[in-house]
Every structure is written in C-alpha cells, then in structure tokens.
C-alpha positions in Angstrom: 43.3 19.9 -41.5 46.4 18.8 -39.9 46.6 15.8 -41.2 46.3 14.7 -44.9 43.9 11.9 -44.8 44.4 8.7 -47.0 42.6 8.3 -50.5 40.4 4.9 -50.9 39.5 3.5 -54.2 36.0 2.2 -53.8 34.4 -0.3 -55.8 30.4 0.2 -56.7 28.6 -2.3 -59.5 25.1 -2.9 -59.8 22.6 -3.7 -62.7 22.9 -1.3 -65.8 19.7 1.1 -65.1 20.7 2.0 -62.2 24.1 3.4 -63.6 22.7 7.2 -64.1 20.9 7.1 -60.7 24.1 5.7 -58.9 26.0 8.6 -60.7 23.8 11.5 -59.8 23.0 10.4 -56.6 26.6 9.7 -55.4 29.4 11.4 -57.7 27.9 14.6 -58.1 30.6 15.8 -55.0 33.5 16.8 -56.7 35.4 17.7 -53.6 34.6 14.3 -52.2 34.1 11.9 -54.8 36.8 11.7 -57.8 35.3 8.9 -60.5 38.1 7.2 -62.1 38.4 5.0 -65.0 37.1 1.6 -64.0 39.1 -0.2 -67.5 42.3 1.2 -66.0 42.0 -0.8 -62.8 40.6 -4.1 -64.4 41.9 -7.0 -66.1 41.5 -6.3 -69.9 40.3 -10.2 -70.1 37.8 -9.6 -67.6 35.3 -8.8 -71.0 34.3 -5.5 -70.0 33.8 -2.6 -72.4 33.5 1.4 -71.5 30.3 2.6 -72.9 30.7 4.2 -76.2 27.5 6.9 -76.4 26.3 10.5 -78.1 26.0 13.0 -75.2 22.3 13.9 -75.8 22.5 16.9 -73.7 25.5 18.5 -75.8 23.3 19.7 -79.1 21.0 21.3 -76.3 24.0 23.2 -74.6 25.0 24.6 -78.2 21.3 25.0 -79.1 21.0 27.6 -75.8 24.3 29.1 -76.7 23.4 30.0 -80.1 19.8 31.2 -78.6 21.6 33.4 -76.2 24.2 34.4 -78.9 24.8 38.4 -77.8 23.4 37.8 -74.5 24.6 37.0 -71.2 22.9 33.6 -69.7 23.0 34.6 -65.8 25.0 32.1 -63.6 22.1 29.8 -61.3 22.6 27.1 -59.1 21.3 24.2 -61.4 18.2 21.5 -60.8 18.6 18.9 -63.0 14.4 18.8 -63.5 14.8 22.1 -65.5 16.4 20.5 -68.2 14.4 17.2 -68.0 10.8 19.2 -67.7 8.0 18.2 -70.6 7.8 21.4 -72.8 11.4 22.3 -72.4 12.9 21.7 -76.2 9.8 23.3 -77.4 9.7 26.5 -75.1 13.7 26.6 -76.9 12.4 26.5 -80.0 9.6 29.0 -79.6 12.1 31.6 -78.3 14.4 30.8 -80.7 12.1 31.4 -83.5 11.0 34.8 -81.7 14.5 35.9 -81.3 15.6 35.2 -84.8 12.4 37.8 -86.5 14.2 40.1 -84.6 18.0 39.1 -85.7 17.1 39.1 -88.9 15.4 42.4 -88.9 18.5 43.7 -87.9 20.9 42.0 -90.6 19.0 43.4 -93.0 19.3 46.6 -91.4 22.8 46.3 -91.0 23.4 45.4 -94.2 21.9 48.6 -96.0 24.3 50.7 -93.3 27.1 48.9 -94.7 26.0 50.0 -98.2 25.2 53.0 -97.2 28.4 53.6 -95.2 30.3 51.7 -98.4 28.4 54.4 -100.9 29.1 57.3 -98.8 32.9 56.7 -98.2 32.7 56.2 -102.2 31.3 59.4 -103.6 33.3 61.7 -100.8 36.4 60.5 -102.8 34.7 62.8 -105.7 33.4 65.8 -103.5 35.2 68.2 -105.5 32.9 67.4 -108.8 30.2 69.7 -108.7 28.5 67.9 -111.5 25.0 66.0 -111.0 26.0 62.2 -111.2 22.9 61.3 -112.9 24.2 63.3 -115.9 27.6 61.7 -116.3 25.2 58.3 -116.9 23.6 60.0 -119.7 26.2 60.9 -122.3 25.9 59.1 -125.4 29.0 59.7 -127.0 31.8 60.1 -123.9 32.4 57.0 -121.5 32.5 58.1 -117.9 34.9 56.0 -115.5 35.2 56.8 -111.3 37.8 55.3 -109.9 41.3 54.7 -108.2 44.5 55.0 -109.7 47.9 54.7 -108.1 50.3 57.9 -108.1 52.5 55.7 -109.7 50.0 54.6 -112.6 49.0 58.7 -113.5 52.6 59.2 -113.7 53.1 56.5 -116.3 50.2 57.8 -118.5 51.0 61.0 -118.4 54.4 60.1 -119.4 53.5 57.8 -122.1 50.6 59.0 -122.8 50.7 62.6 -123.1 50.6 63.6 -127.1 46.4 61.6 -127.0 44.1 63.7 -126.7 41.4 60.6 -125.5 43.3 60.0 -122.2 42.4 62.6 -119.8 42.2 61.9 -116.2 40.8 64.3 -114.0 41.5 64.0 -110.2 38.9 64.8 -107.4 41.0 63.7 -104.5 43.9 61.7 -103.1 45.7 59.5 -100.7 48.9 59.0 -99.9 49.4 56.3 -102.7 46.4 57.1 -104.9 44.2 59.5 -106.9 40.7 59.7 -106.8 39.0 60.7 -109.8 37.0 60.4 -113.2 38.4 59.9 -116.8 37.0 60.0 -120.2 36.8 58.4 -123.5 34.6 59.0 -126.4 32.6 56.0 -127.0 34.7 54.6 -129.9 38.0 54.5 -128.4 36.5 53.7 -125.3 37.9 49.6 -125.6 41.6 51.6 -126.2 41.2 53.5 -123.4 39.9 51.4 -120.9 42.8 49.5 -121.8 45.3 52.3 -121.2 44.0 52.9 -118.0 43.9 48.9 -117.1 47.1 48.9 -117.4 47.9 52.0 -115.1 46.2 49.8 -112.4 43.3 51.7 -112.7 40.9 50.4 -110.1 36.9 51.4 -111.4 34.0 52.6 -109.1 30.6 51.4 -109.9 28.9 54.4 -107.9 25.3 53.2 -106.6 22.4 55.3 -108.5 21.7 58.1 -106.5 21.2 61.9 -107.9 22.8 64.8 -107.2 26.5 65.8 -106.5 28.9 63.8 -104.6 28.5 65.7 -102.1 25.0 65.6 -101.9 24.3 62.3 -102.2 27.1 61.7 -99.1 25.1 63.5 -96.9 21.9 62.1 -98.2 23.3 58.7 -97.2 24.8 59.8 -94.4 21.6 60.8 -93.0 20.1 57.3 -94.2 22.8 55.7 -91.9 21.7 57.5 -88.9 18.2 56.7 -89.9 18.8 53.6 -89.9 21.0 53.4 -86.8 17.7 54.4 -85.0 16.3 51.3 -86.4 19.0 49.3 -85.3 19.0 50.7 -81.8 14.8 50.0 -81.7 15.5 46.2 -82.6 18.0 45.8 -79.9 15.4 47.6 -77.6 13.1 44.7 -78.3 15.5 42.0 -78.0 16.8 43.1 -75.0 13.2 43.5 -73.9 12.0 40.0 -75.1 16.0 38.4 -73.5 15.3 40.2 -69.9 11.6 38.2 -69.5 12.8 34.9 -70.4 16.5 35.0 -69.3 16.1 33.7 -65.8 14.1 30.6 -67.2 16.5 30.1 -69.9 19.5 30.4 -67.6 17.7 27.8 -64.9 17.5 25.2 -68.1 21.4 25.8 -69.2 22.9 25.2 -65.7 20.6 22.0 -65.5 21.7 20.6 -69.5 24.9 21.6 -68.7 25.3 20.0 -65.6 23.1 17.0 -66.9 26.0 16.9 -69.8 28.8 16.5 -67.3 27.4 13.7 -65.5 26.0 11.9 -68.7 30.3 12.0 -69.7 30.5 10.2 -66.1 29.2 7.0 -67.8 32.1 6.9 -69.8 34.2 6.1 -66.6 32.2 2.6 -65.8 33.3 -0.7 -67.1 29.8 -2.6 -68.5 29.4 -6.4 -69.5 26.0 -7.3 -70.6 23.6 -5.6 -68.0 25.7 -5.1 -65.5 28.6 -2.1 -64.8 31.4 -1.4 -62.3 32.1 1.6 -61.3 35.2 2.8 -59.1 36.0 6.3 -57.3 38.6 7.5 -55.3 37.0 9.0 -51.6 38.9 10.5 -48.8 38.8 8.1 -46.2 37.2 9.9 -43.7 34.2 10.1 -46.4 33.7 6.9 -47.2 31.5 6.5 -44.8 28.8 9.1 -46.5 29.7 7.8 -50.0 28.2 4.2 -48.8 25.5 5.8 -47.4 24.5 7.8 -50.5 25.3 4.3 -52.7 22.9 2.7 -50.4 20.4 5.3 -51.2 20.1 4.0 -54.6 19.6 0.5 -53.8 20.7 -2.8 -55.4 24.2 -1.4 -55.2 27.2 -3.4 -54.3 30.1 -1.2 -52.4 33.3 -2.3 -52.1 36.7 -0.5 -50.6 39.7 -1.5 -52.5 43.5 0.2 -52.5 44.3 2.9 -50.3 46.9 5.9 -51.1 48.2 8.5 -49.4 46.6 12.1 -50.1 50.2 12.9 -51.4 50.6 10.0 -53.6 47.0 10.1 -54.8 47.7 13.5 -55.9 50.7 12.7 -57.5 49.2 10.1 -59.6 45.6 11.9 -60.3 47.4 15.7 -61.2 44.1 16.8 -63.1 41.7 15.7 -60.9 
C-alpha cells in the first residue's frame, strides 16, 4: 500500500449469548480485526466487570499433547466442529487407553535393559575373576565383598593396614581414580573388616544373581539387552502403526481445541454487566466496512465506530498486537 490507512476503534455490545458467536464470527481475522481490552477504554464507574472463567478447552489441548507425547500431531487447517463433535472426548480416551498398553509395555521393557545394561557394566569391572560367582555366595566361613575403592583408600590400607592378615584386597580392574575388586574377611572379623574398608571409602557392589563368571554373565546380559532391544523396536512398530491410522483425526481435533482455546481467551477482552457485554476492536479503516457486515451477520448486535489513530500511532501504542 502506499498509504498507511487509519486504525478505528469500533464499539460492538449485544446480549451475553451471543458473545461467543459475535467472537467467532467477527474476530477470528487477525490481520484485520485486533480485539482490545474493552475495561481499558471504559469508565471504571460504569459497573462493568471482565469475565473471570476456566478455559474449558485448555485440559483438552494438554490431554492431546500428552496422547501424542513422542509423536508429531501434523499441522491442519482447523474447523472448529472437530473439536465440538459428540464422541470426541471419548474417541480421546479410547486411544489414549490403547496407546498407553503399548507405553507401558515398553517401560517395562526399558526398565529391565537398564538393569541389564546396569548389571553388565557391573560385573565387567571383575572380568579378570575367573571364578563362578555363584560360589563366592556360598562360603560359610569367608565374607565376600565387590566393590569400588578409591586409589587413594588401597593406599591408606595398605599402609596402615599391612601387618593383618584379614585385610586382603584383591583388584580385578581400574579407573583412573579407582579400583575394582573383591576383598575378604573370615566371618568373625567380618564387622572389623567391613569397618576398615568403610573407612577406605569402600564403595560395595550388590552383584544381581546370575551364574557363571563375570565374564560370562556380561555377555549373557549383553545378549538379553539386544533381546530385548528387539522388543522395544516391535512396540514402537505398533505404536507407530496404531499413531499413523489415527493421526490425521487426531490432528483435525487439536487445530480445532486449540483454536477454540484462543477465541474462548477472547472473552476475556469484553466488558459484561448483568446480561449484557461490550466489546471493542481496533479495524483498519478501509475494513470496517466488512467488520459491520460480519457483526450484522450475527444479529442483535449494536456497532459503533469510536476513536481513530493513525497506523503509525496505533502501532506505537498496541507493540504486541
């Protein structure tokens, strides 16, 4: 344009129930039609309150976000009948409850990998003991402990420690700051011991049962993990499977609560005494014309132009609009 046309505040009341239909009807436009505060341009004796409401259409927004949690809800042009439609909460539901089998399925899936991951990082710390686990839970006269203990720790017991012939500490492998390893203690100094080695910062290993070597049991779990990670990758088969049939029906319903959300905060903007609202918007002036027209539409509406700014002003007064 070469010309920046003037803004209009427009006045629009009318009885109460015919607030949302004035609202979807006629401020949907966001490039034309900028709703404004009615309170802010009123006289605060005037007796009119903003309405103070729940957005019923918010929990349903979150409710199809957490539905589509891991999934992508594709972007469609919304019709606010999708979200009004008889059926539509409980569809929701029925899919969430479908979806969910599945998600737990694969928590509990995921959660024996972690053990299994957790158990196999564990024992390779011991690889080097070629000794049946099983058996070191059998003795019944020597205490068996796996654990960490700092560099720093070994080197204190084996400096103050050295003359007692119950602490021995056997490493199996090492970090940079620690040592991996087993130590043991005849089952009535055992309390002494333990306490030795407490004080070393000895930090104890509670392998899971399994038999075998270190070594073996690692790669027996290892294999469980990819076991399993087949069983992960099958549920997200079927997710994906059931997600891909109902996403486009899903996605229709979000634009429209969505949407329906937004324009239910609209009613925030109108000024309402008893049964009665008022309502004002800004309008380019060269659309006022179609914003009566659409307000007439509705019917029972009263229209009325007030102010008029210049685009540059309006802009400068309305910077997040």
């Amino acid at each position: 344009m070469f010309f920046d046309p003037k803004m209009r505040l427009v006045w629009v009341d009318g009885a109460l129930d015919k607030l949302d239909s004035f609202i979807e009807s006629c401020c949907v436009d966001g490039k034309r039609v900028h709703p404004a505060r009615a309170l802010d341009h009123m006289s605060a004796s005037a007796g009119f309150v903003s309405l103070q409401e729940d957005n019923p259409w918010g929990p349903l927004v979150e409710q199809i976000e957490q539905l589509a949690q891991g999934f992508d809800i594709p972007i469609v042009e919304p019709t606010l009948a999708d979200g009004r439609a008889a059926g539509t909460r409980e569809y929701l539901e029925r899919l969430h409850q479908r979806l969910e089998v599945h998600r737990r399925d694969r928590q509990l899936l995921t959660d024996q990998r972690a053990v299994c991951e957790k158990g196999a990082e564990a024992f390779d710390h011991f690889s080097s003991l070629d000794v049946p686990v099983e058996l070191t839970q059998q003795c019944d006269y020597v205490k068996i402990r796996f654990g960490r203990l700092p560099k720093r720790g070994y080197a204190m017991i084996q400096k103050d420690n050295a003359d007692d012939p119950y602490i021995l500490f056997v490493p199996c492998g090492e970090d940079e700051k620690s040592l991996w390893g087993v130590y043991f203690a005849p089952q009535k100094d055992a309390a002494r011991v333990d306490a030795i080695f407490s004080e070393a910062f000895f930090e104890r290993i509670r392998l899971p049962g399994a038999a075998g070597t270190p070594t073996q049991i690692a790669d027996n779990l290892r294999n469980n993990i990819r076991l399993l990670d087949e069983e992960i990758a099958g549920v997200d088969e079927q997710m994906n499977r059931l997600w891909n049939e109902e996403k486009w029906r899903v996605a229709g319903i979000y634009a429209s609560v969505c949407s329906l959300a937004r324009l239910f905060e609209l009613r925030r903007c109108a000024a309402v005494r008893g049964d009665h609202f008022f309502y004002c918007v800004w309008v380019a002036e060269p659309d006022v014309e179609h914003f009566t027209a659409a307000c007439a539409g509705v019917k029972g509406l009263n229209v009325a132009p007030d102010i008029t700014l210049s685009m540059h002003k309006w802009k400068r007064e309305n910077p997040q609009t």
